[in-house]
N, CA, C and O atoms as a DFTB+ gen file, in Angstrom:
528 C
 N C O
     1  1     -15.497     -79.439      95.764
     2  2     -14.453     -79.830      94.857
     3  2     -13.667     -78.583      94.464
     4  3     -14.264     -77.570      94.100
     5  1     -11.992     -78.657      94.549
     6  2     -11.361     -77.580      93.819
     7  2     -10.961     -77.585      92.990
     8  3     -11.172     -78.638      92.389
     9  1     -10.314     -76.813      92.417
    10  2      -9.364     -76.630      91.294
    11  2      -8.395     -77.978      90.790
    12  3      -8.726     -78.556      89.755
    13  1      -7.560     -78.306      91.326
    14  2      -6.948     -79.494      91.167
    15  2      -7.655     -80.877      91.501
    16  3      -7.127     -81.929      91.140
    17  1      -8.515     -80.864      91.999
    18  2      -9.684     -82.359      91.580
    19  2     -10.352     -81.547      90.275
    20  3     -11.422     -81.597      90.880
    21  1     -10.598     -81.049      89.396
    22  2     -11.240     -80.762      87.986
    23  2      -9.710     -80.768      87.216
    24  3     -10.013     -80.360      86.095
    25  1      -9.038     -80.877      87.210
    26  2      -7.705     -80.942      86.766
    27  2      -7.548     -82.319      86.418
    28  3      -7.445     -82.800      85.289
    29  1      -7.539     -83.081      87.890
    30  2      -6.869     -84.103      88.019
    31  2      -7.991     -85.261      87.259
    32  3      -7.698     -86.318      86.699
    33  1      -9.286     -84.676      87.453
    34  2     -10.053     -85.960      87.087
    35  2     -10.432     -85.529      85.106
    36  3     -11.435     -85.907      84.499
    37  1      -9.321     -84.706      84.541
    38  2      -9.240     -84.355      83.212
    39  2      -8.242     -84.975      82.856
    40  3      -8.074     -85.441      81.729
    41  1      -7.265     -85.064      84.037
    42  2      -5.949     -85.646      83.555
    43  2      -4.648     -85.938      84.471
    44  3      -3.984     -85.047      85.000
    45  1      -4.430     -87.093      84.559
    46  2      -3.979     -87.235      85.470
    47  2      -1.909     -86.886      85.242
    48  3      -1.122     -86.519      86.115
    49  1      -1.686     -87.129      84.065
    50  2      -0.356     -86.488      84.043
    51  2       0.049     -84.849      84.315
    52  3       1.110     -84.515      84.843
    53  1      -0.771     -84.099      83.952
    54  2      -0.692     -83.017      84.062
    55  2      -1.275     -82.628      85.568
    56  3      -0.844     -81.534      85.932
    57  1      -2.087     -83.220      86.455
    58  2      -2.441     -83.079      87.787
    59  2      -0.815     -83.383      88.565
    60  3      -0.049     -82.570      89.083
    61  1      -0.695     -84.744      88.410
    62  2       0.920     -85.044      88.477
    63  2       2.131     -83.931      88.628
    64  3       2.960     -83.916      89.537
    65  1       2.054     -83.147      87.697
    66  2       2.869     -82.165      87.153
    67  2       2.762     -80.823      87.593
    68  3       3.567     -79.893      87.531
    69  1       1.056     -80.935      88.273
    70  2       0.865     -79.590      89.100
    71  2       1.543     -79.986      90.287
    72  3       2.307     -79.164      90.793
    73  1       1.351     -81.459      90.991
    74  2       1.405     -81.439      92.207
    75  2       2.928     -81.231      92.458
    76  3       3.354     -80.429      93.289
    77  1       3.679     -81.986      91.706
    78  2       4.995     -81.810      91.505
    79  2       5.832     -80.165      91.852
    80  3       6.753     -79.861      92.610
    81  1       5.160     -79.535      91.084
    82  2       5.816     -78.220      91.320
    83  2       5.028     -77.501      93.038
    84  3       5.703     -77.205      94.023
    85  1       3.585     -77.388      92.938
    86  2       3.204     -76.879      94.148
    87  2       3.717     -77.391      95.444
    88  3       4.204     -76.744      96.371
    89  1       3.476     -78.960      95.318
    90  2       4.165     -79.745      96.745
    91  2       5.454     -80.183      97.177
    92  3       5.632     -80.533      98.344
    93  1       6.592     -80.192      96.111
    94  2       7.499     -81.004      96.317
    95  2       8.817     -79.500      96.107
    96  3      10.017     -79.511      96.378
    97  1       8.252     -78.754      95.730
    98  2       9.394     -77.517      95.211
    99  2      10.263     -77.125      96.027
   100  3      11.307     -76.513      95.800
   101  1       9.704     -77.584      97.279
   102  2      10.466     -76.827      98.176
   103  2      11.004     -77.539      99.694
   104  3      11.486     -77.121     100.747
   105  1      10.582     -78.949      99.071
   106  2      11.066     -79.930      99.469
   107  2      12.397     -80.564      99.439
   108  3      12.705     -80.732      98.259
   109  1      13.375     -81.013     100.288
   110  2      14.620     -81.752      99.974
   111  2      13.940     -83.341      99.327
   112  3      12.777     -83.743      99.341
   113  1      15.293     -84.039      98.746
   114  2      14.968     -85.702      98.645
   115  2      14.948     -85.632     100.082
   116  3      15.358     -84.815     100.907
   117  1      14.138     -87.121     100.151
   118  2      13.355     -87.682      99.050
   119  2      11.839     -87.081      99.431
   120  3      10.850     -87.722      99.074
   121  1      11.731     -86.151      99.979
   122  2      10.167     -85.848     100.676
   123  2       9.394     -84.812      99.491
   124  3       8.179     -84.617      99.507
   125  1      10.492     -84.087      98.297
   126  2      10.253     -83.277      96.735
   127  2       9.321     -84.317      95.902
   128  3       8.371     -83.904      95.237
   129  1       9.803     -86.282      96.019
   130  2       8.432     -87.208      95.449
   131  2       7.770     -87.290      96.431
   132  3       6.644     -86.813      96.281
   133  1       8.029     -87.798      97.643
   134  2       6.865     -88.413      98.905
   135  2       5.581     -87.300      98.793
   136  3       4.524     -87.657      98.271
   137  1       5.776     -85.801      99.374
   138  2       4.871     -85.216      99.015
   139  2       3.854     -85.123      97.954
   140  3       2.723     -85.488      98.278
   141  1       3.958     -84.882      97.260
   142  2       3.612     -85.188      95.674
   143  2       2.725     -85.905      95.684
   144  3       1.510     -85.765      95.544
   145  1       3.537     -86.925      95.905
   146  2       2.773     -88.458      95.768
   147  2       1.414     -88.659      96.671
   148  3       0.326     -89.096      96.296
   149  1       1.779     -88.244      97.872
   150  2       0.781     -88.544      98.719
   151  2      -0.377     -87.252      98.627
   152  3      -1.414     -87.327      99.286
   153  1      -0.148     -86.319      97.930
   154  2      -0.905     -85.542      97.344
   155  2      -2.047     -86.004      96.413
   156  3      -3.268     -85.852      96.461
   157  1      -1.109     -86.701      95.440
   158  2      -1.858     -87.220      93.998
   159  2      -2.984     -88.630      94.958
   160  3      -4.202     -88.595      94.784
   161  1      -2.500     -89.477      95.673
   162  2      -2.718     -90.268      96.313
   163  2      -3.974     -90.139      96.733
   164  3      -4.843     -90.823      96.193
   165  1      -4.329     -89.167      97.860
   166  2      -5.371     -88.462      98.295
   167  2      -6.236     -88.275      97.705
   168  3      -7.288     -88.894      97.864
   169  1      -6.011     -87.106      96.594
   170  2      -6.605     -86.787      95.490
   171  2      -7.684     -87.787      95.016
   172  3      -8.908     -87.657      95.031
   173  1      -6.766     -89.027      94.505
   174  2      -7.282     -89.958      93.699
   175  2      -8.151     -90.925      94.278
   176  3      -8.946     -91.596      93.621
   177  1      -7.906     -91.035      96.247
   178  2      -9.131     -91.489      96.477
   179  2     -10.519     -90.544      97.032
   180  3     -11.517     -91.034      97.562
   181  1     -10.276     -88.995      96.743
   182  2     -11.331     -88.610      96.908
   183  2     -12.360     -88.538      95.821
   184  3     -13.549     -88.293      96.027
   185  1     -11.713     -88.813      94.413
   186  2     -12.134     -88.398      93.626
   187  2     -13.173     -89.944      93.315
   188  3     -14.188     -89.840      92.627
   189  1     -12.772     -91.246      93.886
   190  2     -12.945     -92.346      93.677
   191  2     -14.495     -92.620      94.284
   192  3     -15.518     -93.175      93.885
   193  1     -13.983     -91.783      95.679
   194  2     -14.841     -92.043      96.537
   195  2     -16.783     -90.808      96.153
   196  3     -17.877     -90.677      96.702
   197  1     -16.233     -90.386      95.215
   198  2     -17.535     -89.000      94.790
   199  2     -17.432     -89.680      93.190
   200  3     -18.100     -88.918      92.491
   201  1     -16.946     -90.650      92.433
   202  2     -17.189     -91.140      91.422
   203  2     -17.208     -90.234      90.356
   204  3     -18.217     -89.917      89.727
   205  1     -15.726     -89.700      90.107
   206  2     -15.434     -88.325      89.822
   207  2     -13.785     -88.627      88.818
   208  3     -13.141     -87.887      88.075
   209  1     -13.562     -90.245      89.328
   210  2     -12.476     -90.674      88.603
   211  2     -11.966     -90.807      86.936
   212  3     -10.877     -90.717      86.369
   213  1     -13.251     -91.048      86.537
   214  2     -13.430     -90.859      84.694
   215  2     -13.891     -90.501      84.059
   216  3     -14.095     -90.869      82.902
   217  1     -14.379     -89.217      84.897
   218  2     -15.023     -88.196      84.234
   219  2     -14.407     -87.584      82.795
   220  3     -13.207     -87.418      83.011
   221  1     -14.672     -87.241      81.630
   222  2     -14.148     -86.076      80.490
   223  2     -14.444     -84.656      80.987
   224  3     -15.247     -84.404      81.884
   225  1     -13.650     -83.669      80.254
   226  2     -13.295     -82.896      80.221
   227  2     -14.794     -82.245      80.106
   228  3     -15.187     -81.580      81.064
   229  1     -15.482     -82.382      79.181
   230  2     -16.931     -81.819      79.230
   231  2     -17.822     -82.423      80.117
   232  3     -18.796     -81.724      80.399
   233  1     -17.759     -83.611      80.675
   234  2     -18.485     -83.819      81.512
   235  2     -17.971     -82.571      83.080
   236  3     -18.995     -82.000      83.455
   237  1     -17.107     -82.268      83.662
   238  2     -15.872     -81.655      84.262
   239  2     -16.396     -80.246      84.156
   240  3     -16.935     -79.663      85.096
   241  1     -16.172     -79.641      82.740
   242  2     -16.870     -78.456      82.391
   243  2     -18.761     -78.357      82.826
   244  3     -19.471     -77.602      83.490
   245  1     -18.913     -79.347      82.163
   246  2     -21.095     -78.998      82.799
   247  2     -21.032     -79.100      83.932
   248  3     -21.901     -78.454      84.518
   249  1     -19.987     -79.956      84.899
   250  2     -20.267     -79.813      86.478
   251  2     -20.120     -78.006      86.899
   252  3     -20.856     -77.257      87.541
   253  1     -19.090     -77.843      86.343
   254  2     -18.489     -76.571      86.491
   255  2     -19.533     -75.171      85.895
   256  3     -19.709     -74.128      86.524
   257  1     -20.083     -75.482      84.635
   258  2     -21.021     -74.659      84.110
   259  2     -22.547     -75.028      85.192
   260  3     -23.241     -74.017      85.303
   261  1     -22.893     -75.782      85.654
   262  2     -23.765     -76.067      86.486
   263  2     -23.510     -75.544      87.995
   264  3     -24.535     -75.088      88.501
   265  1     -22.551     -75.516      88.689
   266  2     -22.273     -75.031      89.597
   267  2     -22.450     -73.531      89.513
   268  3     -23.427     -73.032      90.071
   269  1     -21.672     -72.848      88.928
   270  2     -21.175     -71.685      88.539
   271  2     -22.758     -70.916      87.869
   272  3     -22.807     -69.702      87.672
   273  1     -23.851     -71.755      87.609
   274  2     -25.200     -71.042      87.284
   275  2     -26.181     -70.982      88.341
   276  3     -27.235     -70.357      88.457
   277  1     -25.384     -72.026      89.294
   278  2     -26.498     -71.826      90.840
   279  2     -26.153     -70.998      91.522
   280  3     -26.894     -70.456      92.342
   281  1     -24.576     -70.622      91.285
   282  2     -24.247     -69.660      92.495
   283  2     -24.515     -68.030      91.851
   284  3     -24.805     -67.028      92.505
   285  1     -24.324     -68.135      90.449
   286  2     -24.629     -66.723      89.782
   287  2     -26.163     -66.596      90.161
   288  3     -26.366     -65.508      90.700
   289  1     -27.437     -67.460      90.034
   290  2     -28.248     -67.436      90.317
   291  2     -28.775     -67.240      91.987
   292  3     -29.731     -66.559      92.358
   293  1     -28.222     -67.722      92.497
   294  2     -28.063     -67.516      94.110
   295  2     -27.723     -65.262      94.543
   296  3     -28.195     -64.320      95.179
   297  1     -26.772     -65.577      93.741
   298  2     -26.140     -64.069      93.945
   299  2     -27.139     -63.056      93.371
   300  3     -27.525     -62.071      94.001
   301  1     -27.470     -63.325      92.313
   302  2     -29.098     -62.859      91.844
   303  2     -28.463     -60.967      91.213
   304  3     -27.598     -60.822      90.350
   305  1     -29.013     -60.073      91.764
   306  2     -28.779     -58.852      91.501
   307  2     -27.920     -58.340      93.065
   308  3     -27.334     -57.257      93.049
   309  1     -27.912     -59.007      94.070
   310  2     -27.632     -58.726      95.290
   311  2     -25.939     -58.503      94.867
   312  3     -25.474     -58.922      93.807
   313  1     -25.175     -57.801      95.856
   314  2     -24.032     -57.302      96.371
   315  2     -23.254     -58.588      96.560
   316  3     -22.286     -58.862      95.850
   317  1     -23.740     -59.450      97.630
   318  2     -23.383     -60.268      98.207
   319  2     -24.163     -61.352      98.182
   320  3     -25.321     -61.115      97.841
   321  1     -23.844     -62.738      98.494
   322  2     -24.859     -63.724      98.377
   323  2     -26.108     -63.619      99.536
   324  3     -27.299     -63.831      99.311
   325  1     -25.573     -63.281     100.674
   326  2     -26.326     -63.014     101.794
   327  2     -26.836     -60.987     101.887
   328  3     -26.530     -60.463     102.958
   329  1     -27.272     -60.400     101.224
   330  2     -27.657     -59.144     101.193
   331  2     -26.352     -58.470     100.957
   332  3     -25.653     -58.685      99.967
   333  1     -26.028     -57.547     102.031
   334  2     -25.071     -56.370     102.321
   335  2     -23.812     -56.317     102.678
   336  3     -22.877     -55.527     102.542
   337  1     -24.110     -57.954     103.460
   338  2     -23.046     -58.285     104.442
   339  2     -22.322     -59.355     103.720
   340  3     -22.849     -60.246     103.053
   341  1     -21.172     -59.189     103.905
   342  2     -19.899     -60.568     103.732
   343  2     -19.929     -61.248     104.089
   344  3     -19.854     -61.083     105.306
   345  1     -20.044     -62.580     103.721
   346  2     -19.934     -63.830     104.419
   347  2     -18.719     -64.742     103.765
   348  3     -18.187     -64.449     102.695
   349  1     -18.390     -65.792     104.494
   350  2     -17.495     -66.878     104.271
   351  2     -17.767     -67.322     102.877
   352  3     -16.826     -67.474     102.098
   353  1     -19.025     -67.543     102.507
   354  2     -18.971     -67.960     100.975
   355  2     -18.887     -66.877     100.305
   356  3     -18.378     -67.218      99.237
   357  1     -19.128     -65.486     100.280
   358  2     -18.518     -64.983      99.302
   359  2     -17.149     -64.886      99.055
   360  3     -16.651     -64.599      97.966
   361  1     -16.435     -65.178     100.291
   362  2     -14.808     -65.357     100.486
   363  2     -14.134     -66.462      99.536
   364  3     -13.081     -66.486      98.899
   365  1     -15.531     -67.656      99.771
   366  2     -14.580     -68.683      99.404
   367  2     -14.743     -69.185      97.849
   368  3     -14.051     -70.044      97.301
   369  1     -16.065     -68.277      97.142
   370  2     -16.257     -68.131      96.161
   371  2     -15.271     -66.912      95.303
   372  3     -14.722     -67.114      94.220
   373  1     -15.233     -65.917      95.919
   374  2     -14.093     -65.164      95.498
   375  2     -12.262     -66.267      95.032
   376  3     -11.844     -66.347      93.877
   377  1     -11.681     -66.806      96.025
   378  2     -11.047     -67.241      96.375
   379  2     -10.971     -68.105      94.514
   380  3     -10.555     -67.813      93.393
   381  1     -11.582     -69.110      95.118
   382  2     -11.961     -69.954      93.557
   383  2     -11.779     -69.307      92.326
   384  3     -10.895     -69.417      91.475
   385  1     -12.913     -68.524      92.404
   386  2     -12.920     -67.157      91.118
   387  2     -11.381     -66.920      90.684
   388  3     -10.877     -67.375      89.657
   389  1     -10.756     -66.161      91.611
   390  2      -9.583     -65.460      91.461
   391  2      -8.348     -66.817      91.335
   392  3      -7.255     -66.472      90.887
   393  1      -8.494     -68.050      91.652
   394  2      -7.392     -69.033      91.455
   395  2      -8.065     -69.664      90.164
   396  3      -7.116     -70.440      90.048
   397  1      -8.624     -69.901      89.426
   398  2      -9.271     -69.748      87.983
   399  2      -8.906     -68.696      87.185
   400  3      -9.020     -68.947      85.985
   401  1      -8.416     -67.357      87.516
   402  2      -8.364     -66.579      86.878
   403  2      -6.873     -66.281      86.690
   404  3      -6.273     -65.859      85.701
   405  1      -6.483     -66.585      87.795
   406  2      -4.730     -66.215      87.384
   407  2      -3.887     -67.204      87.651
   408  3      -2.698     -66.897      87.568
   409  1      -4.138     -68.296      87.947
   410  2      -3.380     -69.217      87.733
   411  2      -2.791     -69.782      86.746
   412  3      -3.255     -70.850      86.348
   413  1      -1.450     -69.132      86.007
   414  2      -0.762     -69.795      84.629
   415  2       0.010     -70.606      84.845
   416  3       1.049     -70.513      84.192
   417  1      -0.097     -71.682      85.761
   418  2       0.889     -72.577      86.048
   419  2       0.766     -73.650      85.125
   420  3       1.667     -74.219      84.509
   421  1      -1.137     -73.972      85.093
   422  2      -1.722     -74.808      84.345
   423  2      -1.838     -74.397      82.703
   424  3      -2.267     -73.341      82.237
   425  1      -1.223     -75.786      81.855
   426  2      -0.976     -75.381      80.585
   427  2      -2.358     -75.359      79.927
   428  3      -2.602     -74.686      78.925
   429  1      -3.132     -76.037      80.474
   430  2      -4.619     -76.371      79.738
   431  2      -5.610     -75.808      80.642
   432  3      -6.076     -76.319      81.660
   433  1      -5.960     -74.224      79.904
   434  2      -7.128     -73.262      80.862
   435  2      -8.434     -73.757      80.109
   436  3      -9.072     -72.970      79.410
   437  1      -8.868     -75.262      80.289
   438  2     -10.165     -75.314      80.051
   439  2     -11.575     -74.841      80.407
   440  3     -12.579     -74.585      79.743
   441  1     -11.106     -74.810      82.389
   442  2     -11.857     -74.183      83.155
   443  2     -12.690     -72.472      82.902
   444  3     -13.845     -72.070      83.043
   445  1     -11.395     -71.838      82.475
   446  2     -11.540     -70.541      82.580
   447  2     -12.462     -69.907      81.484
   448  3     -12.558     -68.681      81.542
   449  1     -13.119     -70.517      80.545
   450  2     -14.197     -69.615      79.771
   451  2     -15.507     -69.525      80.288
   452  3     -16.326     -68.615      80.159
   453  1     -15.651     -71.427      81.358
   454  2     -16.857     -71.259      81.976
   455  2     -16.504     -70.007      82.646
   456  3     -17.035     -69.037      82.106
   457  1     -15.666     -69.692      83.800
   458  2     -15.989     -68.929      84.875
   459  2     -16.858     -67.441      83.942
   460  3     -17.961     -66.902      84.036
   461  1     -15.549     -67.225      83.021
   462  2     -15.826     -66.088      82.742
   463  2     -17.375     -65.950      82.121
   464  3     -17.749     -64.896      81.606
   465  1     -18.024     -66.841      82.200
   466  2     -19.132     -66.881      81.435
   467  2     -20.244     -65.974      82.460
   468  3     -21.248     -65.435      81.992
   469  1     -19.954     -65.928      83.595
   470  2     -21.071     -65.792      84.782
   471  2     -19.896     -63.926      85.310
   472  3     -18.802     -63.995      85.869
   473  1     -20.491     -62.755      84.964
   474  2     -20.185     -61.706      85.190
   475  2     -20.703     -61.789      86.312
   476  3     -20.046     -61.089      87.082
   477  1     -21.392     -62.192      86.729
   478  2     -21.879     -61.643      88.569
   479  2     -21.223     -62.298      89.624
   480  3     -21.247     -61.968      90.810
   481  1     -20.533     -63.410      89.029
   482  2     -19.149     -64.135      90.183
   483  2     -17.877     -63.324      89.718
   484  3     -16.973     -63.312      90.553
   485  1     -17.596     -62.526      88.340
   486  2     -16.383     -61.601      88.267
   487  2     -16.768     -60.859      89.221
   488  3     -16.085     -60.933      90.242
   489  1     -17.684     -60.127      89.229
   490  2     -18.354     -58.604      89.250
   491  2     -17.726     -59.132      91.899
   492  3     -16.930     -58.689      92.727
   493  1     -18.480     -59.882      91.861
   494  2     -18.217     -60.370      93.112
   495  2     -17.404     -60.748      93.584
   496  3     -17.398     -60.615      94.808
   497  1     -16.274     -61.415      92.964
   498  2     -14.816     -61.535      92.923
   499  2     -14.115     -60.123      93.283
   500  3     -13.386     -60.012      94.269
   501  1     -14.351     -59.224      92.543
   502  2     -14.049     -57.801      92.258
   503  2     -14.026     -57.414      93.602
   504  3     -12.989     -57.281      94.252
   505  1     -15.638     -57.155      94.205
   506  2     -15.905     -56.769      95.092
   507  2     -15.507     -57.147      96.355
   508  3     -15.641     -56.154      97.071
   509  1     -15.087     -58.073      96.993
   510  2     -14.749     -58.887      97.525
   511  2     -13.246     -58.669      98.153
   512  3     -12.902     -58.675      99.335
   513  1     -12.282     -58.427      96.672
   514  2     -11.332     -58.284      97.011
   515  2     -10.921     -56.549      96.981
   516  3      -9.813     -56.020      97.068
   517  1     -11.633     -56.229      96.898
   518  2     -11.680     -54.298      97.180
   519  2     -11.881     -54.498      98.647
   520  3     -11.020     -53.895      99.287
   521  1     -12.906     -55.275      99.533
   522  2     -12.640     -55.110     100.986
   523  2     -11.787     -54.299     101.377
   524  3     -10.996     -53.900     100.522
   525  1     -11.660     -53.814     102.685
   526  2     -10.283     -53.594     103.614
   527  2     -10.464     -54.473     104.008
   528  3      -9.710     -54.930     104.868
């Protein structure tokens, strides 16, 4: 699950309003709604289909505080999740991290106190993106 399914299943006008600007911005009519739409569309039956549709905001958050304590726990004292070496999930955990963290598009940063709660997904975020 990403960023905009925890959005969308908090709220669906303001998911609306993301998709609006990310998908349709740069779109001519009429494909500025079609996109969008078939964005939100998608969305709404994946979210249907993982029973993820009426969820609250704290229910949303403990998924998120629950996730975010297996993978801090996973990462443990290690560098990386897998020892020394880089792998795809630290990429794609970075990735997450860092679109949680600077994304001000979204007016309601509910997400962002969990993340910050877990220093060893900053601390890995960090690292991650220092790569060459």
């Amino acid at each position: 699950m990403n960023r905009s399914h925890c959005v969308y299943a908090c709220s669906f006008v303001l998911f609306v309003q993301m998709c609006r600007k990310l998908y349709g911005g740069s779109y001519p009519l009429p494909l500025n709604y079609l996109v969008p739409w078939l964005k939100c569309r998608s969305a709404t039956e994946w979210l249907k289909a993982r029973e993820w549709i009426n969820k609250s905001k704290e229910e949303v958050c403990d998924e998120m505080f629950r996730t975010c304590h297996g993978l801090d726990a996973k990462l443990g004292s290690q560098h990386f999740f897998f020892g020394e070496k880089v792998t795809e999930l630290d990429a794609l955990v970075c990735g997450h991290v860092q679109a949680l963290l600077t994304d001000n598009r979204l007016p309601d940063v509910f997400l962002l106190p969990v993340i910050q709660t877990y220093e060893g997904l900053m601390q890995l975020s960090q690292r991650v993106q220092l790569l060459p």
